[in-house]
Steps between C-alpha positions, in 0.01 A plus 500: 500500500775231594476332836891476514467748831275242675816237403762724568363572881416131548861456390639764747328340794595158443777430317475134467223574247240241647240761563569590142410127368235474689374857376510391140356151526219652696401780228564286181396136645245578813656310742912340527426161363750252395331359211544794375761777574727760429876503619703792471807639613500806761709701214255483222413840410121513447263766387157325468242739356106533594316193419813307391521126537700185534315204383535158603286226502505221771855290476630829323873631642658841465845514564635799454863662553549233738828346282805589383629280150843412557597664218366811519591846720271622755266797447192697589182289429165700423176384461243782363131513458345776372095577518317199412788303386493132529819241629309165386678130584385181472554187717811404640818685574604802295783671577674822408870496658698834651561809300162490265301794411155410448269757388111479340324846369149627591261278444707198308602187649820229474401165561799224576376087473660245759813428534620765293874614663615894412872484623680809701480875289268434248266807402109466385305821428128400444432861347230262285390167599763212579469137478773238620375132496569221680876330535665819400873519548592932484916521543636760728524876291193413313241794378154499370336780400169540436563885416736782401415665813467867313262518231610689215313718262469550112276747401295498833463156495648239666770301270617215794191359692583226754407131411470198698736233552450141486826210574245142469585242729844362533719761387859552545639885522865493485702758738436860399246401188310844473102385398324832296138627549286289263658162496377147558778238569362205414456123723849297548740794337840657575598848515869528538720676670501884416242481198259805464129372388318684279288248370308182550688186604346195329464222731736242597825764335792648567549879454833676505658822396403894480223534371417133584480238224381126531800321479339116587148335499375163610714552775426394866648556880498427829671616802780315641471259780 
């Protein structure tokens, strides 16, 4: 059973949302320490289910509906946990900006590496396992499903089972790139802007277009000073 209750009382009674920091660093770190922590926003919705966690090792930052890209509209951010699911970071800030739904299924887990940035409305359903590495750059409108959400059936069996998803280190997701159930993105590529994945990215490429097609290889970026 979700714990959002518990938040949404501690919420109620003090609306600056400290009690509600120091509520989730206690249960998913032991203690508030700052070499390592969680930061969140008082309008995160959360619904953190039994023996959920947030993982972070010493040095490790959460930062967490905190920001607002100037680019990008406001909205409702969610972070949700269901039974057993597993929010796993590395060292050193991550941070998820306003208006993101994060969500990880029953038992599965998404795991972001340092210094990865996932800009304002961006959408990751970990119905299967998740894996973001390290020096990630995830545009605003973003969405990476792991899942269809709904299975559906053919014959009594199921025809669409989820499948992980895997972006390697140092991948670029342009602004509203949708990533499918199944696919690895491979180290030091480019997914632009409003291409729909349905395959593997080859390292160190480009992929554009619906369905998604490699478009450049031996190709390689780096964020602007």
């Amino acid at each position: 059973m979700y714990n959002h209750i518990i938040m949404n009382k501690l919420k109620f009674l003090l609306p600056h949302h400290f009690l509600r920091l120091l509520y989730i660093n206690f249960r998913y770190n032991g203690m508030l320490d700052r070499r390592r922590l969680i930061l969140m926003d008082g309008d995160v919705e959360l619904k953190l289910g039994k023996n959920s966690k947030i993982s972070i090792p010493k040095g490790g930052r959460l930062d967490f509906g905190n920001i607002v890209h100037e680019f990008s509209h406001r909205s409702n951010t969610k972070l949700i946990l269901e039974e057993n699911a597993t929010f796993s970071l590395e060292e050193d800030w991550t941070i998820v900006d306003k208006g993101c739904v994060v969500y990880v299924g029953k038992g599965k887990n998404l795991s972001v590496g340092s210094q990865t940035y996932i800009s304002s409305n961006v959408k990751i359903l970990a119905h299967d396992n998740i894996s973001i590495g390290k020096n990630c750059m995830i545009a605003s409108g973003v969405q990476i499903f792991a899942g269809d959400g709904h299975p559906i059936y053919q014959n009594g069996a199921c025809i669409n089972p989820d499948a992980p998803v895997v972006l390697e280190d140092n991948v670029w997701l342009g602004s509203r790139a949708l990533i499918l159930k199944g696919v690895t993105v491979g180290k030091g590529s480019i997914v632009a802007a409003g291409a729909v994945v349905t395959k593997d990215v080859p390292p160190h490429s480009i992929a554009a277009g619906n369905p998604a097609k490699i478009i450049k290889q031996d190709i390689s970026w780096k964020e602007s000073a």
